[in-house]
C-alpha positions in Angstrom: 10.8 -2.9 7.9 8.4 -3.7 5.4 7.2 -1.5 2.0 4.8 -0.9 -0.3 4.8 0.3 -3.7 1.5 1.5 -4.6 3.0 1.6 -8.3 2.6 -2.2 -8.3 -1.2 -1.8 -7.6 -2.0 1.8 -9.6 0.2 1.5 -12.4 2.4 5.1 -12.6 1.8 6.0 -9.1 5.1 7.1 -7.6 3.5 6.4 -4.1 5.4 4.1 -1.6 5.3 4.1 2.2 7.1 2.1 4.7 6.1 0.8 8.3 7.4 -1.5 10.7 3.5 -3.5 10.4 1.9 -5.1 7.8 -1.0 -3.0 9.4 0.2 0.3 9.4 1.1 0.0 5.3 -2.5 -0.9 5.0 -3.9 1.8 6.9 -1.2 4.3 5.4 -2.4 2.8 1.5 -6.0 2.8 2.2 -5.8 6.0 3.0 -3.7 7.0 -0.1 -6.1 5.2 -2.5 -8.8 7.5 -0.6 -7.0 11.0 -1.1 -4.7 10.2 -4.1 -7.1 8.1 -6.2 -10.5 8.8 -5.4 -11.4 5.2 -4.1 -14.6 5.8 -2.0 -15.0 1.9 -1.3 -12.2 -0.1 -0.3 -13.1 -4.0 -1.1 -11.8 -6.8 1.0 -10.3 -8.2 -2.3 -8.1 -4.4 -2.5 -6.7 -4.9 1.0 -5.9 -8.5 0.1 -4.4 -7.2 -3.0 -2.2 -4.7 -1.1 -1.1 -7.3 1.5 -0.1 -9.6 -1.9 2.5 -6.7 -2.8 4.3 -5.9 0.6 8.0 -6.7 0.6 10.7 -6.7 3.1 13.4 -4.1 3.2 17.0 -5.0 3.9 18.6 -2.0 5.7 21.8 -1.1 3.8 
């Protein structure tokens, strides 16, 4: 399982998702930045950036 903490990319956003794919937390954040902040244009350089902070969850 991995996560995403869209807090490390919009400082103060509470936002975080978590997917089995590296893919699907993309798709799920691009779509956030769209609806939650506005973004209109998402760069290469943002996806890469979101990539950059996705982390592996441990299951408890």
């Amino acid at each position: 399982m991995k996560r995403f903490d869209c807090g490390t990319l919009v400082p103060g956003c509470p936002y975080h998702t978590e997917a089995e794919s590296e893919a699907e937390i993309v798709r799920r954040e691009i779509e956030h930045l769209r609806t939650a902040h506005g973004e209109t244009v998402i760069r290469p350089e943002m996806v890469e950036h979101i990539k950059e902070r996705i982390v592996e969850v441990v299951p408890h």
